[in-house]
C-alpha positions as CSV (number, residue, x, y, z in Angstrom):
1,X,-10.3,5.6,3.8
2,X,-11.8,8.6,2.3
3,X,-10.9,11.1,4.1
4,X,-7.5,9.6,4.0
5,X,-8.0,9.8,0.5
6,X,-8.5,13.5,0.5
7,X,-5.9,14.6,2.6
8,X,-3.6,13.4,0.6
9,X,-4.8,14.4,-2.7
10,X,-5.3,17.9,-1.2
11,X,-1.7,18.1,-0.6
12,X,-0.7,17.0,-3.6
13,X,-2.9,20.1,-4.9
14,X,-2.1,22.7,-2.8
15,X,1.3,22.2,-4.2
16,X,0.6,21.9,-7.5
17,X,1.8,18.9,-8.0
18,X,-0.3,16.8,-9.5
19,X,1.0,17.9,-13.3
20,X,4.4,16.1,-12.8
21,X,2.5,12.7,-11.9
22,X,2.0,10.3,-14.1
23,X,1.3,6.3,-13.9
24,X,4.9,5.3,-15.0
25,X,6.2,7.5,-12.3
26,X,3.9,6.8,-9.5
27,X,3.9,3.2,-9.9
28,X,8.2,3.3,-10.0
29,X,7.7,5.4,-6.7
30,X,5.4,2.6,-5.3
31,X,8.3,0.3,-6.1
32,X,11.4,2.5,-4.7
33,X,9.2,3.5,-1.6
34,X,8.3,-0.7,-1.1
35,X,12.4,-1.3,-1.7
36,X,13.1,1.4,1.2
37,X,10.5,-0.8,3.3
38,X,12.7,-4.0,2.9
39,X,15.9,-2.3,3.8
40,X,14.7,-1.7,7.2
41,X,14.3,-5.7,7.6
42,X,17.4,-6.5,5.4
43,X,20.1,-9.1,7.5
44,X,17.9,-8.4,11.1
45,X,15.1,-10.5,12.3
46,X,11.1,-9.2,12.4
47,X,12.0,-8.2,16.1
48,X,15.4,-6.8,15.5
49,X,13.9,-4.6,12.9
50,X,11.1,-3.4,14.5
51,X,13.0,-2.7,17.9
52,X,15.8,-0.4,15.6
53,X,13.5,0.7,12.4
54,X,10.1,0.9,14.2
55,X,9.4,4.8,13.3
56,X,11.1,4.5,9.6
57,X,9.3,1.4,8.8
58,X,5.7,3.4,9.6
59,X,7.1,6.2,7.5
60,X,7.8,3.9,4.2
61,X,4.2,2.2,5.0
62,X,2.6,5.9,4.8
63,X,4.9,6.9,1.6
64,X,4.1,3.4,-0.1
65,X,-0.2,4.6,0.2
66,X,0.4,8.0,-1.0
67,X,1.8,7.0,-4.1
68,X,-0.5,4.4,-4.5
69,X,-3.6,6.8,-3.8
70,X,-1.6,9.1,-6.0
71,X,-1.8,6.2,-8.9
72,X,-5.5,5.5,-8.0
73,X,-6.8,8.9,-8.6
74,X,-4.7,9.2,-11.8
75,X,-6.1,6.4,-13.1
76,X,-9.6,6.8,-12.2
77,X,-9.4,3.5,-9.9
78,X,-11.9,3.3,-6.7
79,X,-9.9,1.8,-4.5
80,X,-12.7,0.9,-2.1
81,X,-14.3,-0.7,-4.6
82,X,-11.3,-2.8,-6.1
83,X,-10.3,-4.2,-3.0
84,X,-13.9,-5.4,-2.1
85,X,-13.8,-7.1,-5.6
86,X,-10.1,-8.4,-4.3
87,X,-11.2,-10.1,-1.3
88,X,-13.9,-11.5,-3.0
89,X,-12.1,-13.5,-5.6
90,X,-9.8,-14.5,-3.2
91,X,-12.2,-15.6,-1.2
92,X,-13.3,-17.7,-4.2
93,X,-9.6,-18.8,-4.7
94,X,-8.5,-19.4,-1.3
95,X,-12.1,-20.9,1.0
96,X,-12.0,-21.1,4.9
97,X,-11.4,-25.1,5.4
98,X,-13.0,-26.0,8.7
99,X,-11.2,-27.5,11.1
100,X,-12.4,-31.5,10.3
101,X,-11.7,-30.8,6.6
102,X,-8.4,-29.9,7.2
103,X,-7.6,-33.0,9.8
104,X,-7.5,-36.5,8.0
């Protein structure tokens, strides 16, 4: 994730960029880049979608962590960090039932 991380926040910089960013925009980005996700699956199945959108849908999933790495690094969030902290409390939230505690 790092170097993923980089790459993108090198590009932002070697354009200059990274003055017209703030956290209101980014995070409205997030949301319009998410909303061009959905369209892709909008009145078709998950298969119909995939088979016609495949390409665009992998485009809006890259656009979607951009801005979101964007948002990250303006806000002085570790991302890898966070989303360990994430799973763990949603581990807490939601535990693995074994299979004889789920059967009754």
């Amino acid at each position: 994730m790092k170097e993923i991380q980089k790459k993108i926040l090198s590009f932002r910089d070697e354009r200059d960029w990274k003055k017209y960013h703030n956290e209101k925009d980014l995070a409205i980005s997030i949301s319009l880049e998410a909303s061009e996700l959905l369209e892709n699956f909008q009145w078709k199945t998950t298969e119909e979608a995939l088979a016609e959108s495949r390409e665009n849908i992998k485009d809006e999933i890259a656009d979607i962590l951009i801005y979101l790495i964007q948002l990250a690094d303006k806000m002085d969030i570790n991302i890898d960090e966070e989303v360990t902290r994430k799973l763990i409390k949603n581990a807490e939230k939601y535990p693995v039932k074994k299979k004889e505690e789920t059967v009754k």
